[in-house]
C-alpha positions as CSV (number, residue, x, y, z in Angstrom):
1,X,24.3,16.4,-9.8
2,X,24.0,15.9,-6.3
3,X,23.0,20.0,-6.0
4,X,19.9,19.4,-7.6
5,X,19.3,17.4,-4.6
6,X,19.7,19.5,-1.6
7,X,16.0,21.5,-2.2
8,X,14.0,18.2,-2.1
9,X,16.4,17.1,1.2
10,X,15.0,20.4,2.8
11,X,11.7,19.8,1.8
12,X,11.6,15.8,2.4
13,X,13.1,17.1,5.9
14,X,10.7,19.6,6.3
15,X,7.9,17.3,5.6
16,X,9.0,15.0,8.9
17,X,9.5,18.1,10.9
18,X,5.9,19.3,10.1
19,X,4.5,15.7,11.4
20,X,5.6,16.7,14.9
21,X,4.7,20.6,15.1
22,X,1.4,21.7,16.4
23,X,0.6,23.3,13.2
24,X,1.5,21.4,10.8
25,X,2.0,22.5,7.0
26,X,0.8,19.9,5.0
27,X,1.3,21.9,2.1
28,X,5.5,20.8,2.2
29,X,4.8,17.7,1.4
30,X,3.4,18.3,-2.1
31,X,6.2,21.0,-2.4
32,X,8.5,17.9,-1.9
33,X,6.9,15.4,-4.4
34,X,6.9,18.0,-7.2
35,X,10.9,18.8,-6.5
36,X,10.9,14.9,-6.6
37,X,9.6,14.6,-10.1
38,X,11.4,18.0,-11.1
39,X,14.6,16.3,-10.1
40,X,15.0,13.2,-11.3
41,X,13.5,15.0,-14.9
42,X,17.0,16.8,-14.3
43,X,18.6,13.7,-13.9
44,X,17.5,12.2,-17.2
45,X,18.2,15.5,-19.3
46,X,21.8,14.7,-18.7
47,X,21.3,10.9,-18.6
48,X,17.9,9.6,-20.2
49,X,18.5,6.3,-18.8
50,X,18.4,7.4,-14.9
51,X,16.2,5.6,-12.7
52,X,14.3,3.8,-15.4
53,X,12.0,1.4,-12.5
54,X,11.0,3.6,-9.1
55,X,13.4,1.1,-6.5
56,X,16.6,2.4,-9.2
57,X,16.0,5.9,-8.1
58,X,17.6,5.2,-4.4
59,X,19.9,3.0,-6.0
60,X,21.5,5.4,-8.6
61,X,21.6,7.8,-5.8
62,X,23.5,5.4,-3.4
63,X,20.7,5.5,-1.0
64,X,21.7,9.4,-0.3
65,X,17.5,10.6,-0.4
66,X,15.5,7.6,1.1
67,X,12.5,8.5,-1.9
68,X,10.7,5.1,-1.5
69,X,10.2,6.1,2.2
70,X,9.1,9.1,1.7
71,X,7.0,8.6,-1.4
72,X,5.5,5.5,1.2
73,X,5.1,8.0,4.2
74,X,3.3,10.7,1.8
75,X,1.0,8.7,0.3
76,X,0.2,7.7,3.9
77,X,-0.2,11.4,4.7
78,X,-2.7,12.1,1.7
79,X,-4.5,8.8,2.9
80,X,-4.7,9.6,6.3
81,X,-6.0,13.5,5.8
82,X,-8.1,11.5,3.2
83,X,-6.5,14.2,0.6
84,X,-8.0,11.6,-2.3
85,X,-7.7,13.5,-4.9
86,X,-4.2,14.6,-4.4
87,X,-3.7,10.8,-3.8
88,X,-5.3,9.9,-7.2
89,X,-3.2,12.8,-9.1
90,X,0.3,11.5,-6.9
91,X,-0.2,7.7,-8.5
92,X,-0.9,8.6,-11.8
93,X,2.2,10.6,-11.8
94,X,4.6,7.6,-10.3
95,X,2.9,5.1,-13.0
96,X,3.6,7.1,-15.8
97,X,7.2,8.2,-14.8
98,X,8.7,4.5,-14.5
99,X,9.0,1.5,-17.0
100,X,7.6,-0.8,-14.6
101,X,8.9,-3.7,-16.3
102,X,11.0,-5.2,-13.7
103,X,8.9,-4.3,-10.7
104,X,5.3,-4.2,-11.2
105,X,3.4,-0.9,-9.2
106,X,0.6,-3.3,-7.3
107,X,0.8,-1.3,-4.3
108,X,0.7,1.7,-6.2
109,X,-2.2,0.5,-8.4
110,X,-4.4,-0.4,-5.4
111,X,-3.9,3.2,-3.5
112,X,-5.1,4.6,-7.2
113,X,-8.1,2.3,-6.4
114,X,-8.9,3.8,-3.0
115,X,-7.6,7.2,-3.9
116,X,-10.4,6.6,-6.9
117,X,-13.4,5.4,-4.0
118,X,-12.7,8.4,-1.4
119,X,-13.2,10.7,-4.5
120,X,-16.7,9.1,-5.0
121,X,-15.8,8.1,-8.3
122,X,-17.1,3.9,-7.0
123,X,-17.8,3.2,-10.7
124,X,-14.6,4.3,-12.0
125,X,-12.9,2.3,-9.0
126,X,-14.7,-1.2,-10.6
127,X,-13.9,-0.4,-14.3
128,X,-9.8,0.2,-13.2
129,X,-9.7,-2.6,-10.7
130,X,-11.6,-5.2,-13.2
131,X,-9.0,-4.1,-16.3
132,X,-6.3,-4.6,-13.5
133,X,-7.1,-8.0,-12.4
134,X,-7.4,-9.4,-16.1
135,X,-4.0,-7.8,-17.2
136,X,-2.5,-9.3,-13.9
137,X,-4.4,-12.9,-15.0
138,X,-3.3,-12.4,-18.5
139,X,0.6,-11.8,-17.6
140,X,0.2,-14.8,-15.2
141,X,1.4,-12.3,-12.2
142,X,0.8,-14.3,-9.1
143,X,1.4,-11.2,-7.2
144,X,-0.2,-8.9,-8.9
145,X,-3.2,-11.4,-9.0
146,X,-3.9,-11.2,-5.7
147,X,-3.7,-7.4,-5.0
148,X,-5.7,-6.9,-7.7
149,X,-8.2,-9.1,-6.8
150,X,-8.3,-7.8,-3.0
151,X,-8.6,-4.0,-4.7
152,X,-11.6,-5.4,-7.0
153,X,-13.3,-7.4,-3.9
154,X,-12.9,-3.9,-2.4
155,X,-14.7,-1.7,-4.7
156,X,-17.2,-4.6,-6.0
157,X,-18.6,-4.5,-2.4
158,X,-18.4,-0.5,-1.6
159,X,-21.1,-0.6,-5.4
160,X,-22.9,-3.2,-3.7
161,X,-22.1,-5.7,-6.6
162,X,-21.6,-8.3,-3.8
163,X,-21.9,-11.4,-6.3
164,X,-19.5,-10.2,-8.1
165,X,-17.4,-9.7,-5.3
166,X,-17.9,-13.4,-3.9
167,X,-17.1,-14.8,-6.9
168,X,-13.8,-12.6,-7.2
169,X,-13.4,-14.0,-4.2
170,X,-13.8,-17.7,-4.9
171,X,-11.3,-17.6,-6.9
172,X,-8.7,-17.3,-4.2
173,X,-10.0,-18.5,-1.5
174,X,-11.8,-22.3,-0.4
175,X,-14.3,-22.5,1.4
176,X,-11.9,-25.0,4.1
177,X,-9.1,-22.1,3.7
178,X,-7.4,-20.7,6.4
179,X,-5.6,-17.3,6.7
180,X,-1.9,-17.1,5.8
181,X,0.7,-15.2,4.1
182,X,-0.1,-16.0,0.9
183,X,-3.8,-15.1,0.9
184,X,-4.2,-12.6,4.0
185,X,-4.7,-9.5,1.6
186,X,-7.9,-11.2,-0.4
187,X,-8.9,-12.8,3.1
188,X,-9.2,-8.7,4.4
189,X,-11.1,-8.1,1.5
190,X,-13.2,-11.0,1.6
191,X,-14.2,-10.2,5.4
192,X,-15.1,-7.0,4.6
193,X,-17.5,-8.8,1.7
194,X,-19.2,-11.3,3.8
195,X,-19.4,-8.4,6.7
196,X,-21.5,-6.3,3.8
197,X,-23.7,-9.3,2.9
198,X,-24.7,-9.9,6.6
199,X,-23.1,-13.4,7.0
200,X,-22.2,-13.6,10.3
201,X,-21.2,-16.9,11.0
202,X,-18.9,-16.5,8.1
203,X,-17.9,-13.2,9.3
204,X,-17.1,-14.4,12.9
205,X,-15.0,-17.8,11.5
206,X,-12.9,-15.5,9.2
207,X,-12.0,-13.2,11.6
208,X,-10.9,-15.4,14.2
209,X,-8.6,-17.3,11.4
210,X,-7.4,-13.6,10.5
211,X,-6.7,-12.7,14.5
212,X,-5.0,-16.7,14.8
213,X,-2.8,-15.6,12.1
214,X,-1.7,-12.1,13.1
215,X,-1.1,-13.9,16.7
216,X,1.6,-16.5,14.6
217,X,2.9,-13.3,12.9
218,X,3.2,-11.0,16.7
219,X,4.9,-14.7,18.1
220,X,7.6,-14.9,15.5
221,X,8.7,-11.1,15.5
222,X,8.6,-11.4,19.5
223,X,11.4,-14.1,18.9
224,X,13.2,-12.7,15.9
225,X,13.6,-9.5,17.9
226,X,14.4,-11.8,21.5
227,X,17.2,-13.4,19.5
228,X,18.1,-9.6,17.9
229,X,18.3,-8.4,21.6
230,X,20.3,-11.6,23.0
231,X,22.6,-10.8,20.3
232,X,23.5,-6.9,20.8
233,X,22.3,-7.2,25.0
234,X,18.6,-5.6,24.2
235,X,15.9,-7.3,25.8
236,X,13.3,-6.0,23.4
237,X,10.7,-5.1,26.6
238,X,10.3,-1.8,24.7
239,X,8.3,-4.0,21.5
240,X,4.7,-4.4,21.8
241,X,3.1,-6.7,19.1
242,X,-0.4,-7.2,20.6
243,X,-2.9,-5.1,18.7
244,X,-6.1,-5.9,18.7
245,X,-8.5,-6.4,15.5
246,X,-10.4,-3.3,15.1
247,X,-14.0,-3.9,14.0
248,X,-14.8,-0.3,13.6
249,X,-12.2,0.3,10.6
250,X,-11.4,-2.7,8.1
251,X,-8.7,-0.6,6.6
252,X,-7.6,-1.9,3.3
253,X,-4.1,-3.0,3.4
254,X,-1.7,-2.4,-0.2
255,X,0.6,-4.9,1.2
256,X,0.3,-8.7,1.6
């Protein structure tokens, strides 16, 4: 089967050559996502049980295609060109091509959310993200919980149901909480919220918990790549890990 492979290689390939030209075709990367789907509905005429959950498609293929990054780095592309629609059309797709039972789509599941906002559709954005959250409460999905939440905080706030929104938050947060790995998605969210509602003071004390947190995080991949570069004789001067906090774009962030 590995034939049926070599069209979405060339496209997948074209797709990263396109990134660098001066006029780019953005049109190769849908080309590519469609061979995607067309292939691996190839793979499961001769074997129905290929690839049942999205991470057992690179798997089963021994790693050959890379399709998590590029599925990653298009739905980046859509988002960045703010393609929304193409975005909404490209997640509905993945989540009803996978089983989804031993990895659940939360990443996935809060681009739809976004993909759903950019179109407009702010309403539609609430209803998803609000049925979301209580299937994520009802399954007892810590994980879920929290992405779910951050995506509803999101939306609750761009339809100005900032009560709602607090009280989302509330849930996750204390008011004597500080930012950390475990709540850093839902404390985005929630500065966005309390940004919206004109708290400053609030505002100002979670951002500089946020900013003392992403300083910890820039400090321990300085010294996880120090001791990488002691180790193969790099001294890592090439890393940089001091961006600042950008107060003109709170981007939402699928990843925790």
């Amino acid at each position: 089967m590995d034939r049926i492979w070599k069209k979405f290689d060339k496209l997948s390939g074209d797709c990263y050559s396109n990134m660098i030209s001066s006029t780019p075709d953005k049109s190769v990367w849908d080309e590519a996502f469609d061979e995607l789907v067309a292939v691996i509905e190839s793979e499961r005429k001769v074997n129905p049980d290929f690839a049942g959950e999205l991470y057992q498609v690179d798997d089963e293929t021994e790693f050959e295609h890379d399709v998590s990054g590029f599925l990653e780095d298009y739905m980046d592309e859509l988002d960045m060109y703010k393609m929304y629609e193409r975005l909404y059309e490209v997640c509905k797709t993945l989540l009803g091509m996978f089983h989804w039972v031993e990895d659940e789509p939360t990443d996935i599941r809060f681009i739809l959310s976004k993909a759903l906002k950019g179109q407009g559709k702010i309403g539609e954005a609430v209803a998803f993200c609000e049925k979301w959250h209580l299937e994520a409460a009802k399954n007892q999905s810590e994980e879920a919980g929290q992405v779910s939440a951050a995506a509803l905080v999101y939306a609750q706030t761009d339809a100005g149901e900032l009560a709602g929104a607090e009280k989302t938050v509330k849930e996750y947060l204390s008011d004597d909480a500080k930012c950390c790995e475990e709540n850093e998605i839902i404390w985005r969210a929630a500065v966005r919220l309390y940004e919206a509602m004109g708290e400053k003071e609030k505002t100002k004390r979670m951002r500089k918990s946020l900013e003392k947190y992403e300083d910890e995080v820039d400090k321990m991949m300085e010294k996880e790549f120090a001791d990488f570069g002691d180790l193969f004789g790099d001294d890592g001067d090439d890393w940089d890990f001091n961006d600042e906090w950008d107060d003109e774009d709170d981007e939402e962030f699928p990843f925790s």
